[in-house]
C-alpha positions as CSV (number, residue, x, y, z in Angstrom):
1,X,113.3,140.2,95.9
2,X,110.1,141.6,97.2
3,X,111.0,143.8,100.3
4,X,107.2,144.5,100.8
5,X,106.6,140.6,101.3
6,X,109.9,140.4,103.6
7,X,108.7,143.0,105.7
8,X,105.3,141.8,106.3
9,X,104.2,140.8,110.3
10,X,101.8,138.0,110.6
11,X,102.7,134.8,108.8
12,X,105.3,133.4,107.0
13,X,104.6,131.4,104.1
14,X,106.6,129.0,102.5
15,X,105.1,127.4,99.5
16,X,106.6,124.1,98.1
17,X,105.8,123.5,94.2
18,X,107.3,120.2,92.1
19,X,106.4,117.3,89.9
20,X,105.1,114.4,91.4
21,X,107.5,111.8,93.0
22,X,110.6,114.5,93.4
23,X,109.8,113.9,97.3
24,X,108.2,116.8,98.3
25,X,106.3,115.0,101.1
26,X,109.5,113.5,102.7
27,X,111.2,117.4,102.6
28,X,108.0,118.3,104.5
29,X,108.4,116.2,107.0
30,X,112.1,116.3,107.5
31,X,111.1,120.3,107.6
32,X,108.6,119.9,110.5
33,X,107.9,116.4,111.6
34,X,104.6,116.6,110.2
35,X,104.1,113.5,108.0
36,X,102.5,114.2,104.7
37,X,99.7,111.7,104.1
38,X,100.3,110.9,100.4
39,X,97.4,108.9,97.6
40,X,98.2,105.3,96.5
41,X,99.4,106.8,93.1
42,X,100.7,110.4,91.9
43,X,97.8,112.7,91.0
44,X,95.0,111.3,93.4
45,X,95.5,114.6,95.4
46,X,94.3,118.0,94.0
47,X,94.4,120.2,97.4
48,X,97.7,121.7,99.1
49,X,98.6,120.2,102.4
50,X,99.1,122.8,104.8
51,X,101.0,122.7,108.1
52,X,101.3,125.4,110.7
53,X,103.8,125.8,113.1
54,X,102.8,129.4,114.9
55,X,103.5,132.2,112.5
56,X,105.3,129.9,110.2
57,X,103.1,128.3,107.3
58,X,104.6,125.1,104.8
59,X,101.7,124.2,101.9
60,X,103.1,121.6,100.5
61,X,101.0,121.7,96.6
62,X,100.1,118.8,94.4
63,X,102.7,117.3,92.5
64,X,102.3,118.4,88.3
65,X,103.6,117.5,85.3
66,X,103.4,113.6,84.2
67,X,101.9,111.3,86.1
68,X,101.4,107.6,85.3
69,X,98.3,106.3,85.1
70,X,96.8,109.4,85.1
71,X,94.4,111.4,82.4
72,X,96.5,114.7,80.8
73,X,93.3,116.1,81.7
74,X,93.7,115.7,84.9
75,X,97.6,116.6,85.0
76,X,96.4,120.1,83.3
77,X,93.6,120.6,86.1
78,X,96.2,120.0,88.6
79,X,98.6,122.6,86.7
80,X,95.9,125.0,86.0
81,X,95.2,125.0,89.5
82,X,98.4,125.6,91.2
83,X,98.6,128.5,88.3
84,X,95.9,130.2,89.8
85,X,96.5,129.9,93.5
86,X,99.8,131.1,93.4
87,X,98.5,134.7,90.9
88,X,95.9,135.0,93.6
89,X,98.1,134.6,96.9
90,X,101.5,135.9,95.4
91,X,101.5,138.2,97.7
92,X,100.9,136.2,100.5
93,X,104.1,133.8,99.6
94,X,106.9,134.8,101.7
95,X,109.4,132.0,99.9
96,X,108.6,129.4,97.6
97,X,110.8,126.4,97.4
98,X,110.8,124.7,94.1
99,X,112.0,121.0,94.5
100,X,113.0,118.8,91.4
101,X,114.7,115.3,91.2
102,X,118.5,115.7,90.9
103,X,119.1,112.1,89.8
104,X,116.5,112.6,86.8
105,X,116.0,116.2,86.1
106,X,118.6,117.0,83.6
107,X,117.7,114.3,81.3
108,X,114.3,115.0,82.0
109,X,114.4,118.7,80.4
110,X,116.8,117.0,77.6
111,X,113.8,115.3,76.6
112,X,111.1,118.1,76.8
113,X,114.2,120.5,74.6
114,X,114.2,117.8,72.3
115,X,110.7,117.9,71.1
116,X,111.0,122.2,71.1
117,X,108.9,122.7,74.7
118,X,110.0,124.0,77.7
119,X,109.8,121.8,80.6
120,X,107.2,122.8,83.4
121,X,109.7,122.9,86.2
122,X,111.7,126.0,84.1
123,X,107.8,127.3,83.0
124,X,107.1,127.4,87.0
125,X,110.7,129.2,87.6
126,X,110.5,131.8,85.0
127,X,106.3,132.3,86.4
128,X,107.8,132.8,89.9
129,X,110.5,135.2,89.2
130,X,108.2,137.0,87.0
131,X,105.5,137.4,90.1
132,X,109.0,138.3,92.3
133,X,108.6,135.4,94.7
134,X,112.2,134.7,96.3
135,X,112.6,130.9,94.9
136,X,114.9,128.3,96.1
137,X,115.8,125.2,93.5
138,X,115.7,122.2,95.8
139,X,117.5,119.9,94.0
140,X,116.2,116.1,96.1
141,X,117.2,113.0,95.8
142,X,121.1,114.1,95.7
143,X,122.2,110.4,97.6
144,X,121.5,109.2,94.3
145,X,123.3,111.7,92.2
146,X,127.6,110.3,92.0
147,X,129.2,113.5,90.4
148,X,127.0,115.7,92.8
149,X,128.8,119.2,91.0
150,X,128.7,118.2,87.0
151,X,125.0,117.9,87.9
152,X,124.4,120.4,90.0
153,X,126.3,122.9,87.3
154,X,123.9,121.0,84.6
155,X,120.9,121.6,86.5
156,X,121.8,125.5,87.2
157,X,122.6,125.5,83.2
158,X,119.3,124.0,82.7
159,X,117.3,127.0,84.5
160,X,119.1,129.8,82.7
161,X,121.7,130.4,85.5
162,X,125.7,130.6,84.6
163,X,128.1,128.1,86.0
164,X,129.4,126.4,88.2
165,X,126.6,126.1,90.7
166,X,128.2,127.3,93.9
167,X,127.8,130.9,92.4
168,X,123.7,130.2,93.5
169,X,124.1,128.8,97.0
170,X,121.7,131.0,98.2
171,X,119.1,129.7,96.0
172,X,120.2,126.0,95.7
173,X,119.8,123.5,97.8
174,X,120.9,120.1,97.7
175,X,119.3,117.7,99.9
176,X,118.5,114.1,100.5
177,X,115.4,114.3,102.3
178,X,114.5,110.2,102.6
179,X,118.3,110.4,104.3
180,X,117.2,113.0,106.6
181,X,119.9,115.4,104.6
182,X,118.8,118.9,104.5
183,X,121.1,121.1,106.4
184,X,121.7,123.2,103.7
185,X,118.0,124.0,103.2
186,X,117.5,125.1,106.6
187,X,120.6,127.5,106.6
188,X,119.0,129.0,104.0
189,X,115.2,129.2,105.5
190,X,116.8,130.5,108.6
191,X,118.7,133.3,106.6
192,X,115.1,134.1,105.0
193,X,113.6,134.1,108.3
194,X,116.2,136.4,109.8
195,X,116.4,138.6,107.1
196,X,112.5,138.9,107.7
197,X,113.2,139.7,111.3
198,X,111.2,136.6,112.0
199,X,114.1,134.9,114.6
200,X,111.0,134.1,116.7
201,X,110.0,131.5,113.8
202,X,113.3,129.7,113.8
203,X,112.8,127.4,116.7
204,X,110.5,126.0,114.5
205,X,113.0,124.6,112.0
C-alpha cells in the first residue's frame, strides 16, 4: 500500500475497472446516485465516466475483455486504452476497485486456464499490484450466487490468494448492486477514506 498516495490532500480517486456486463454502472450508482448512462450494447463506449462528489472522484472505465457483437479490435483498443491511462495516472488513483461477476467468474477463468492464458481480470490484478494501487475484488452479482462461500473461496483461489475467503475481507467485497446490496463495500471505502484522514469525504458515501 502506497502511503504517498494515502497521504495526498486534494482528491480522492477511486477508479472502477471490469469486463463489460459485471454491473459496474449499477455499483456506481448505488455508490453515488449518479446514474451511469450506458450504450445499447457492451463496447459502444471508449471514454471513463467520471462523477465528482467534492474532493471525492468515481471514473467508472469501459468495460474490457469479450464483448458480443464487437470487433477483437476494438476489445484490444478498449484494453489498450485503460492500460495506458491507469501507467499514466497511477499515481493519481487513490483506490481502485476491480469488479467481476460472481455468478460467472470462476468458470469464466476455467475456460481462459484451459486454453493456457491468463484471464484479463487476474492480468489487470497482478498490473495493479505491481503499480501498488490498493485494489478491492468486488465480487457483483452475489443474489445470484447459492453457496455464496465455496465461491467466494474459488474466486480468491482464482486470483492467487489462499483460502477461505474471509482471510481478504479487507479487499473483498461482495455485493448485489441491482439489489441495492453494498454495505460491505462502503465499510470498506469509508475505512480507506479514514485511513486517508479524508472523514470530510464520507458524507458522500
Amino acid at each position: 500500500m502506497s502511503e504517498t498516495r494515502f497521504s495526498k490532500k486534494g482528491k480522492f480517486e477511486i477508479a472502477m475497472f471490469g469486463r463489460s456486463n459485471v454491473g459496474k454502472s449499477s455499483l456506481v450508482r448505488e455508490l453515488t446516485g449518479h446514474k451511469v448512462r450506458t450504450g445499447k450494447r457492451p463496447g459502444v463506449t471508449l471514454k471513463p465516466t467520471i462523477v465528482k462528489r467534492s474532493d471525492l472522484v468515481v471514473t467508472d472505465h469501459p468495460g474490457f475483455g469479450f464483448m458480443s457483437g464487437v470487433k477483437e479490435r476494438k476489445q484490444d483498443i478498449v484494453k489498450d486504452r485503460i492500460v495506458r491511462s491507469i501507467e499514466k495516472n497511477a499515481d493519481e488513483i487513490s483506490l481502485a476497485l476491480l469488479v467481476i461477476d460472481a455468478s460467472s467468474f470462476v468458470e469464466v477463468v476455467e475456460r481462459w486456464e484451459s486454453r493456457n492464458e491468463i484471464p484479463i481480470d487476474i492480468e489487470m490484478f497482478d498490473f495493479l499490484a505491481e503499480l501498488e494501487i490498493d485494489t478491492i475484488i468486488v465480487p457483483n452479482k452475489m443474489d445470484k450466487v447459492k453457496n455464496k462461500d465455496k465461491v467466494l473461496d474459488e474466486i480468491v483461489s482464482k486470483f492467487g490468494l489462499l483460502k477461505p475467503w474471509t482471510k481478504w475481507k479487507y479487499i473483498i467485497a461482495p455485493t448485489s448492486a441491482k439489489k441495492g446490496s453494498i454495505d460491505t463495500l462502503k465499510i470498506l471505502l469509508r475505512e480507506r477514506l479514514h485511513a486517508a484522514k479524508r472523514d470530510d469525504l464520507l458524507k458522500y458515501l
